[in-house]
N, C-alpha and C positions, 0 to 999 in steps of 0.2 A: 402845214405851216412851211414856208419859202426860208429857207437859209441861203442865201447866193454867194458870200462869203465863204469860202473853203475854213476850215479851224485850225488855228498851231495848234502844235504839239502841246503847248499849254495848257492851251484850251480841251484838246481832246483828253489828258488827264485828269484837270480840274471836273468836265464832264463824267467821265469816268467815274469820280472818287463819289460826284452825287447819284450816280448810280449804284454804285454798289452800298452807301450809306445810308442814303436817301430812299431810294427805291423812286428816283423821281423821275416820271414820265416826260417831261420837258428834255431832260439831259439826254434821255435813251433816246428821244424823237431826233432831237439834234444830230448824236450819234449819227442814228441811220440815213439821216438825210444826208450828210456829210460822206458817211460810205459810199453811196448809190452815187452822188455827186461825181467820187473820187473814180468810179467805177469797181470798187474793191468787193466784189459779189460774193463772197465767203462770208465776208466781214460783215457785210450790209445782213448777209442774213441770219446769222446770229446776232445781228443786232436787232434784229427785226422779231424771233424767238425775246427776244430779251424785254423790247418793248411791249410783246404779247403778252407777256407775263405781269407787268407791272401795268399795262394801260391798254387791252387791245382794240377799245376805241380808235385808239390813234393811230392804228397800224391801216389802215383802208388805203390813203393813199402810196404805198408802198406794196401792196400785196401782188400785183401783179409783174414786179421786178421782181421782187423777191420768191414766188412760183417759178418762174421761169429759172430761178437759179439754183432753184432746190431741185428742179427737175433735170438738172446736167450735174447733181454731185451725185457723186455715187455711196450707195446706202452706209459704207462704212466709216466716210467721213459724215455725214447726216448725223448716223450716230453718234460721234466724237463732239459735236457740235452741240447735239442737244444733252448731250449728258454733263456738257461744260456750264450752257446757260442753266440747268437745273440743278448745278452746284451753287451756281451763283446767286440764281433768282428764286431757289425753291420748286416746289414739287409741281408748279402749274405747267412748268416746259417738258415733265414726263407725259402727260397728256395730249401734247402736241406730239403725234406719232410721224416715223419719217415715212409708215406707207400713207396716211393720208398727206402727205405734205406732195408726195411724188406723184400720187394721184390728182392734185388741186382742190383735194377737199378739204387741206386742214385750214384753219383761220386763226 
């Protein structure tokens, strides 16, 4: 789905708040389209974990930004990262390991 519109800051919290309420796949798609836009490649891929866990149908067109940028963080922030999304989102983003991720296996 094409977002061409960069989001305020309004918007990115209004989004936000259906995310972590909602659990809604629309918002977190937004989200990460909006990161990757932004070039914000930390953020795109926790957002990307994040969208995993709640839709990861939706996640295809993103997967090969987001490998490439899992595969230049280094395993300690990986860590950090998934252990934040699976505060937030539940136990499906512990299953997303950062060695398959660093390898391009995970999905």
């Amino acid at each position: 789905m094409a977002h061409p519109v960069s989001l305020t800051r309004a918007q990115v919290r209004q989004l936000k708040k259906a995310v972590r309420h909602d659990c809604s796949a629309d918002a977190a798609e937004r989200l990460l389209a909006d990161s990757v836009k932004k070039g914000h490649e930390r953020l795109a891929l926790h957002r990307y974990l994040a969208l995993h866990v709640i839709d990861a149908s939706r996640c295809e067109p993103f997967e090969d930004y987001c490998a490439a940028v899992a595969r230049d963080v280094d395993l300690d922030a990986m860590q950090r990262i998934l252990r934040h999304v699976g505060s937030n989102h539940g136990s499906g983003a512990a299953s997303f390991s950062a060695t398959s991720t660093r390898s391009g296996q995970g999905n």
